[in-house]
Residue, then its C-alpha position, 0 to 999 in steps of 0.5 A: x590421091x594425095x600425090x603432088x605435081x611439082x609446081x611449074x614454071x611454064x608460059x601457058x601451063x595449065x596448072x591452074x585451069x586443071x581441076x576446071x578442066x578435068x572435070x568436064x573428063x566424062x566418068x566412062x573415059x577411060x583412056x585419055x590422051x593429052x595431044x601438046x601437053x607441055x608442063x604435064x600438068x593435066x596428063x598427071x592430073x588425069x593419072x591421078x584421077x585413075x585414068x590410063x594416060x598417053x602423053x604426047x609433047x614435039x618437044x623432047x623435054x617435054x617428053x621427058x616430064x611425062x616419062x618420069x611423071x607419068x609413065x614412071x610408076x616406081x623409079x626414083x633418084x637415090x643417092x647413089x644416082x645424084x652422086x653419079x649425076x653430080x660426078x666429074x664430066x665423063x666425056x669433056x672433048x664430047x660434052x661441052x656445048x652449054x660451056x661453048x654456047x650458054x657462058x654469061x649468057x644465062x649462067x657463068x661457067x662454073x655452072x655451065x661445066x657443071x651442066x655438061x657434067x650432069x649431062x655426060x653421067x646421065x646416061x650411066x644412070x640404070x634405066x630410062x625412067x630415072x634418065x628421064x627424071x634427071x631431065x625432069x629435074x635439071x631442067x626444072x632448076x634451069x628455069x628457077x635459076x633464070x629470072x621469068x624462067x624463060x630464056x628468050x630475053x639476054x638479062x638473066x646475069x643481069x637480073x642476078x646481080x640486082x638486089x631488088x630482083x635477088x630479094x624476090x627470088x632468092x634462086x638467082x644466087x643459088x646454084x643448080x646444083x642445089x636447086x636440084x637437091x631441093x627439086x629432086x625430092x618434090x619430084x621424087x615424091x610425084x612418081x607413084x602407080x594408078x595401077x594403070x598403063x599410062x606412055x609418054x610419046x614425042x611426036x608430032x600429034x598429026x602423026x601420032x593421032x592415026x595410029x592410037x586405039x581405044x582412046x575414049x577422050x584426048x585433050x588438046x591444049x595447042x599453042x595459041x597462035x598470035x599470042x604466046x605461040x612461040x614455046x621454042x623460042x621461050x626454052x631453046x635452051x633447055x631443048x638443046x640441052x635434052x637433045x645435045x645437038x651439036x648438028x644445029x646453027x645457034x642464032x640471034x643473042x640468045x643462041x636459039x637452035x636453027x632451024x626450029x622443029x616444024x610445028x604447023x600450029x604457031x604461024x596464021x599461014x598453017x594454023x587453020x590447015x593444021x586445026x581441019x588436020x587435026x580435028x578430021x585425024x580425031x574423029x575416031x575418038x568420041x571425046x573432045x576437050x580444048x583449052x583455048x584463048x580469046x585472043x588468038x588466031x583464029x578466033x573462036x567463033x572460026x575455031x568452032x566452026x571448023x569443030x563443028x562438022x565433027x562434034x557438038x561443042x559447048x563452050x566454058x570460059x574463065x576470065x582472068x582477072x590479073x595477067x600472068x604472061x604472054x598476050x594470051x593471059x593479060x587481065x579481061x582475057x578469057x581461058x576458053x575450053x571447048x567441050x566437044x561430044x559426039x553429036 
């Protein structure tokens, strides 16, 4: 099918693993659940495939891809709904936080104003799916506006105003809103119907994971701990912007929300309780696929032993041969995936 994913910008993504990962999806899965899906990038792949996909991110932005890449069948953003989006803000006194917390921090007020602009006039578009696409795409362009498209560092307008940096990446002296204009059409373009039911969920997965039926394989890509775990960290940015919390304390320079949503898979002290959780919540589901790392806690050897009382595991590696950032993907470090059968 040739149907393009908009390319992402992700510490971690999977967008480059995903045909050598999904072609260990035996032919009989018909359902597929994809448990910490961050990008989307293999839930859409699985779609593509033909597959009937859930998708499942913590992280209500992330959620937001999977609504407008892979649930949405059909809905897409015309004109007449960039227009409203790109409309003064409609709410001032209430839509405001970007301008207050992010100004010459990660972008100059003219664009924070315009941030809490969009902001305000999503809501006014007609359903959900296009409401989800617009966060999709805004947040899309956030992360090309700001050098390394993260925002756990305090140097984006730094960056900005360097020459070497700008004929690098020429988006650092664009606007979003034009970074928008060009995105839309790439993710425009990826919504289309496999003819099957495919729902997006943000959840925590231990919670998720014992009210789903019928699910033939799940696909777990959790944060790899002790190397580049910290995914709140990286986009606070564009949680806070998805949520618009105005009930959160914001700290240290980078004005990360506080106190962080609960993830039992990003310290040492949880991870092992989280993985046993995780595994023995499974077990109703035939098939296991996991992408892992070399260098993260625990080890691998651990790892498969705690699958190991569940499933048959085969294990698939891929060396990287240049590093692409984050401790997890430096040069000589292994991409693992575990195949996990019934035994």
């Amino acid at each position: 099918m040739d149907i393009k994913f908009p390319k992402p910008q992700y510490l971690g993504a999977k967008y480059i693993h995903k045909d050598w990962i999904t072609q260990y999806i035996p032919d009989n899965a018909n359902v597929v659940l994809d448990g910490f899906s961050g990008s989307q990038s293999i839930a859409f792949r699985c779609k593509q495939m033909g597959k009937s996909v859930i998708t499942n991110d913590f992280l209500r932005f992330n959620y937001e891809i999977g609504k407008a890449l892979v649930e949405n069948n059909s809905e897409t953003l015309t004109k007449h709904d960039i227009n409203i989006l790109f409309s003064e803000n409609s709410n001032p006194d209430k839509y405001n936080l970007m301008e207050t917390l992010f100004t010459d921090l990660f972008f100059v007020r003219d664009e924070t104003r315009f941030l809490d602009a969009f902001r305000s006039n999503i809501h006014l578009l007609e359903n959900e799916y296009k409401q989800s696409l617009a966060f999709a795409v805004i947040n899309r362009a956030m992360t090309r506006k700001v050098t390394m498209g993260h925002f756990a560092h305090t140097q984006a307008l730094v960056y900005a105003a360097d020459p070497q940096r700008i004929k690098r990446n020429r988006s650092l002296i664009r606007s979003i809103k034009e970074i928008f204009t060009d995105l839309v059409v790439e993710y425009n373009d990826a919504v289309f119907d496999n003819g099957e039911k495919c729902k997006s969920y943000n959840n925590d997965i231990l919670d998720l994971l014992p009210i789903l039926e019928g699910v033939d394989l799940v696909y777990f890509d959790p944060p790899y701990c002790d190397s580049h775990a910290d995914y709140q960290g990286f986009y606070h940015l564009l949680e806070t912007f998805t949520n618009y919390w105005k009930d959160k304390e914001f700290v240290n320079g980078t004005k990360r929300y506080s106190p962080k949503l609960h993830s039992g898979f990003e310290t040492k002290k949880e991870i092992i309780q989280s993985f046993q959780k995780l595994f023995s919540s499974s077990i109703h589901i035939p098939h296991w696929i996991i992408s892992y790392n070399d260098r993260s806690f625990p080890d691998i050897n651990t790892l498969i032993d705690l699958i190991k009382p569940y499933r048959d595991v085969k294990v698939e590696r891929k060396i990287y041969q240049n590093g692409r950032g984050g401790k997890g993907s430096v040069a000589g470090s292994s991409e693992i995936i575990l195949i996990c059968n019934p035994k």
